[in-house]
N, C-alpha and C positions, 0 to 999 in steps of 0.2 A: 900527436894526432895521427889518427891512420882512415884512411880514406881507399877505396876501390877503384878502378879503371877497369871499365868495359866499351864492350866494343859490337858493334854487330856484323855476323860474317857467315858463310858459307853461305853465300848471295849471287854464287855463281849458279848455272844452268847449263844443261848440255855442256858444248862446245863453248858458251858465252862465257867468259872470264870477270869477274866483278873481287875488285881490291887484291890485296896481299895479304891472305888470310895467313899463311907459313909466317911471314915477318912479323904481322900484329899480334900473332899469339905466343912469342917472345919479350910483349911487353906488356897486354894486360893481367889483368888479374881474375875479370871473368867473360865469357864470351856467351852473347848472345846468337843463336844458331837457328838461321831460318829452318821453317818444317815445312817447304813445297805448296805455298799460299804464295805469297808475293816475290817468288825464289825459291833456289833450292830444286834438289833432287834426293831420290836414295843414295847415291854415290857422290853428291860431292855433299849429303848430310855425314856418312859415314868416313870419309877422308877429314871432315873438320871437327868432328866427333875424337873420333883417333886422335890427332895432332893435341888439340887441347887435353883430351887426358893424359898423352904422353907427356905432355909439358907441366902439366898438374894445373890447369886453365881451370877453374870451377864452371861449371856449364850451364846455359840456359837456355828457353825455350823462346824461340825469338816467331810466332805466329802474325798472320797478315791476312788482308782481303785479299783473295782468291783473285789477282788481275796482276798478271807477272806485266804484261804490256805496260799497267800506269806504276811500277815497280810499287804498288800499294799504299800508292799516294793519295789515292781516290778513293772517296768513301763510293762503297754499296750498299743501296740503302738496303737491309735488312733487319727482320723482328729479331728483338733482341735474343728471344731463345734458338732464331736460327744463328746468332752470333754466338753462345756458348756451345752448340754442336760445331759450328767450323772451328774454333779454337779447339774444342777436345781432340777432334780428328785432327786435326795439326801437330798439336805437342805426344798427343797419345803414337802418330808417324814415328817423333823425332825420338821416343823414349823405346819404341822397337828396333829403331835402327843404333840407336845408343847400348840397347842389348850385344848386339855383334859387335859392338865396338869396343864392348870391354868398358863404357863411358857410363856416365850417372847423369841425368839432367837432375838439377837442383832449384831452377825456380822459371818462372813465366816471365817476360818483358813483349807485351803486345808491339806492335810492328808500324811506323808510318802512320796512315788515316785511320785507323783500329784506335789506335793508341788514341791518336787525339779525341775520338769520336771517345772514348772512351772516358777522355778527363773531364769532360762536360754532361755526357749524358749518364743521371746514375743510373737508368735502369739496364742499358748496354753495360755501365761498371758492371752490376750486381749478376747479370747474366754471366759476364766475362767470370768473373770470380766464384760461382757457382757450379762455372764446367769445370774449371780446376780445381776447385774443393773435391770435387768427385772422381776426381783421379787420384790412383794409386802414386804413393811416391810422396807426402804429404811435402807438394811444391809452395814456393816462396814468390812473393809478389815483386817484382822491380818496376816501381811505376814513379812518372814525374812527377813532382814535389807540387804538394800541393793541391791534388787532382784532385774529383769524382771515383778515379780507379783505387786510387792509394784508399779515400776515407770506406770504400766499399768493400775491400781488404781488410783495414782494419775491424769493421765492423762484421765480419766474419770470420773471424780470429786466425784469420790466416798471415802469417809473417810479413813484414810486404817492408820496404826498403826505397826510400826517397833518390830521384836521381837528377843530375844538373847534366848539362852541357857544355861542354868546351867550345864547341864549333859552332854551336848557333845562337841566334841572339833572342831576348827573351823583351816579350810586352811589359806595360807596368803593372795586370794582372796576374803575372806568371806561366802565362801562356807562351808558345815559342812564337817568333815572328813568322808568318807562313812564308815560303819559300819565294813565291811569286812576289813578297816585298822587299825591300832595300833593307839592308841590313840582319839579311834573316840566317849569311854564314859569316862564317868566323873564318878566313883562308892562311892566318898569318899565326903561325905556331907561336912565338912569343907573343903575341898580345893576348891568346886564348892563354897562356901560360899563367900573365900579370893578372888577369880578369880573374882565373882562379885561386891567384893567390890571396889579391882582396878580397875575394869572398871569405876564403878561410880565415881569412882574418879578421873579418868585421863581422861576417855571417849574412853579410846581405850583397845581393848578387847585381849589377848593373844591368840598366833595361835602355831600350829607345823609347825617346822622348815621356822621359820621367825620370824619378829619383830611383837608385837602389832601394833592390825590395827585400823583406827576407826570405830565406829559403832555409828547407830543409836537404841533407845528404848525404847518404851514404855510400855516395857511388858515382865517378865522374865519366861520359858517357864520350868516344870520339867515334863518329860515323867510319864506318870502314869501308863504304864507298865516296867516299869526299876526295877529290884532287889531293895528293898529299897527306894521306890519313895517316899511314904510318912513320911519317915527319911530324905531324903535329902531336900523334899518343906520344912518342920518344921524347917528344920536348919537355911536353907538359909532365911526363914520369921525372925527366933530368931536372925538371926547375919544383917540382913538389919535394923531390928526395935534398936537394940540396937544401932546400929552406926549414929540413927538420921532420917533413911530413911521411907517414910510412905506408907503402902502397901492398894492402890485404885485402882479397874479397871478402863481402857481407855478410860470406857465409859463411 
């Protein structure tokens, strides 16, 4: 079995410091990279752009709502084609700055309340996957399992790649638990560890208050701003590779 680990990073700003992106990108396998929406700058795009190619990281374009204050937690409400220009301008940033860096962006992973907003409304999907269809670089879709974004991918023949969670906990419709509810992180590296081992082994993933559901996966996702993120990727890469599993981007 071979499975992915990604991560999301260069979520710092300015002077403001967010995760251990040097340390994380020693253990995943591909790294999602904010583009100056919810995060990010030219300079610490280009510093986390570098590191991941030097380290042979496969790269992605990690875009958000334009609101660094609610770290891009907070939907805005906008028309869905103004959603497919703020994505373009975001990844189309990270793929200039990925020019000087000698780096290659290889596929899109929307960001926080994008994202979510995105697994339920198709027509924000269809927008969202529209602006990236239209970019050079023929990008790859990383969307959660299950989604509006994923089947709107698919249905625009553009690559797209199913993704779970380590760190956070998921509804019995496959939805993540939002944040503001109980049980919506994962903080203890071995129990996110066991949690993705029964998935891999039964194919169906554990929720709050219901039964395991199934999922699809190509790719296990640990927040790179979470207390301990690169404690919990390092565990969960030690307890996959131990049990046989082998850790390869999707792409």
């Amino acid at each position: 079995m071979k499975i992915d680990l990604n991560s999301d990073l260069g979520e710092s700003f300015g002077p403001w410091s967010m995760g251990d992106d040097a340390a994380m990108l020693d253990v995943v396998t591909s790294a999602n990279i904010a583009c100056g929406g919810h995060a990010s700058d030219p300079e610490t795009m280009f510093t986390t752009l570098r590191t991941a190619a030097a380290k042979g990281v496969v790269i992605g374009a990690h875009p958000g709502y334009a609101d660094r204050e609610g770290f891009g937690r907070r939907v805005i409400p906008m028309a869905p084609a103004e959603l497919g220009r703020m994505v373009a301008a975001q990844v189309g940033a990270l793929v200039g700055v990925a020019a000087l860096a000698g780096a290659r962006v290889r596929y899109v992973k929307p960001h926080g309340a994008l994202s979510n907003h995105a697994a339920d409304d198709r027509a924000a999907a269809d927008a969202i996957v529209a602006a990236v269809k239209a970019l050079p670089g023929d990008l790859a879709f990383l969307a959660i399992s299950g989604t509006e974004l994923e089947l709107a991918a698919r249905a625009a023949g553009i690559p797209v790649f199913a993704e779970i969670f380590a760190d956070r906990g998921y509804l019995p419709n496959g939805r993540l638990v939002p944040r503001s509810q109980p049980g919506a992180m994962i903080h203890d590296p071995a129990e996110a560890a066991e949690r993705l081992l029964r998935f891999l082994d039964t194919g169906r993933m554990a929720v709050v208050g219901g039964d395991p559901i199934p999922l699809d996966a190509a790719s296990i996702c640990v927040h790179g701003d979470s207390p301990g993120a690169v404690a919990m990727a390092r565990e969960v890469r030690a307890r996959l590779s131990a049990a046989g599993v082998s850790l390869a981007s999707f792409l």
